[in-house]
C-alpha positions in Angstrom: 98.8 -2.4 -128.9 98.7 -5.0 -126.1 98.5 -8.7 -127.2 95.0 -9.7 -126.7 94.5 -12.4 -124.1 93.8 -15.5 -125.0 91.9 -17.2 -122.6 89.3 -14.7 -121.0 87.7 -15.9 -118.0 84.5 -14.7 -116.1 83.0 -16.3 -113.7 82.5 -19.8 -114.1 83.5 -19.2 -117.9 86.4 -19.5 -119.9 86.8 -18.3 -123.2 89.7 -19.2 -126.1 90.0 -16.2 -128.1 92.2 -18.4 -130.1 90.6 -21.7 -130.7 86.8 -20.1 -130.2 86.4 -22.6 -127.1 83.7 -21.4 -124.3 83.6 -23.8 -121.7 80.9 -23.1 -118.8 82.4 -25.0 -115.3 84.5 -27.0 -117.1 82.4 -28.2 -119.6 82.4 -27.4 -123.1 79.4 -25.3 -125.0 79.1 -25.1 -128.8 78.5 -21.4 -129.8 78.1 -20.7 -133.7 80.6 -18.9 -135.3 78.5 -15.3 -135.2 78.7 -16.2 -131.1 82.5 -16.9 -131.5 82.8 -13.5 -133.4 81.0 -11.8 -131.0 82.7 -13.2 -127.6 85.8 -12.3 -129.2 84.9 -9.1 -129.6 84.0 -8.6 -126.2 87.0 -11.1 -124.8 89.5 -8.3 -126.8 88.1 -5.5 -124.6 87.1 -6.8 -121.5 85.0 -4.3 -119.4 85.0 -1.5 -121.8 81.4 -0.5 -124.1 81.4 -1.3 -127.3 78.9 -0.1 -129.8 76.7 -2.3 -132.1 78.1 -0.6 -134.6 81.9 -2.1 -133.8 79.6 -5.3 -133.1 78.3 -5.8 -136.7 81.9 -5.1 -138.1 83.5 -7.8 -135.7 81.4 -10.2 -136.8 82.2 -9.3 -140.4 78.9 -10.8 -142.1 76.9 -8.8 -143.3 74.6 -8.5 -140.2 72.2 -5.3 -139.2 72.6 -3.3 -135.5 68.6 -5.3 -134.8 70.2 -8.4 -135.6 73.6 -8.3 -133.1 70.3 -7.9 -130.2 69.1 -11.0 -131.4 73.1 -12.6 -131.7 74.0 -11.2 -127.9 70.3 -12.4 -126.6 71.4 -15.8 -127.9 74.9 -16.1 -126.0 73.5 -14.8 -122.8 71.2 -18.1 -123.0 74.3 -19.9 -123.4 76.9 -17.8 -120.7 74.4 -16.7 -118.1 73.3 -18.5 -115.3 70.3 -16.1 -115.8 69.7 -14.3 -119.3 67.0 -12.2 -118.3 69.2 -10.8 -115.5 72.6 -10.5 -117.6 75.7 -10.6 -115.2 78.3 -10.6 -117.6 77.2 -9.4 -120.8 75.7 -6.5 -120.1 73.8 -3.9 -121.7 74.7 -0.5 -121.4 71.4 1.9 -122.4 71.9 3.7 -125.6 75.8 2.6 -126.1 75.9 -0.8 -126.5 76.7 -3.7 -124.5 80.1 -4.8 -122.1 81.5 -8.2 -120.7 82.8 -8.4 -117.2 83.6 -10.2 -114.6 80.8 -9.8 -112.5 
C-alpha cells in the first residue's frame, strides 16, 4: 500500500495526518479527537467515497451511522468557508461523503 501522506492540503487547509494539526490559512483550529479521526480518514483517501460505515470504524468509538452526520456537520463548520454549501467535504447521495480539493 502507498504511505499515506502526511500533510493533506485543500484549499486554504492543511491537515497533519500525523500530529492531527488542521490549520485554516495559516492559523491553527482545535478539532476534537472524533474530528481528528474523521479528517484522517478522509486525508488517507483523498477524493475517493467512503461509506459511513468505514466512517464509524475509523473513528473506532463506538459511534452510530446518525451520529458520523452529526461528527462531519461539525467539521464542515470548522473547514468550510460555507457549511451549508460543502466544498470540500462533500456528500455523495446514498454512499457517503468525500474530501477534495475543490
Amino acid at each position: 500500500a502507498a504511505e499515506p501522506q502526511r500533510l493533506v492540503t485543500f484549499g486554504p487547509n492543511q491537515f497533519d495526518a500525523e500530529l492531527g494539526e488542521f490549520t485554516q490559512k495559516g492559523k491553527r483550529v482545535a478539532l476534537t479527537e472524533t474530528e481528528v479521526a474523521l479528517l484522517r480518514a478522509f486525508a488517507g483517501r483523498m477524493g475517493e467515497v467512503l461509506s459511513r460505515e468505514t466512517l464509524c470504524k475509523s473513528v473506532g468509538s463506538a459511534v452510530n451511522e446518525r451520529a458520523i452526520d452529526v461528527q462531519v456537520t461539525r467539521l464542515r463548520r470548522k473547514i468550510e468557508p460555507d457549511p451549508s454549501f460543502p466544498r470540500y467535504l462533500r456528500t455523495v447521495r446514498g454512499q457517503g461523503y468525500r474530501l477534495v480539493d475543490a
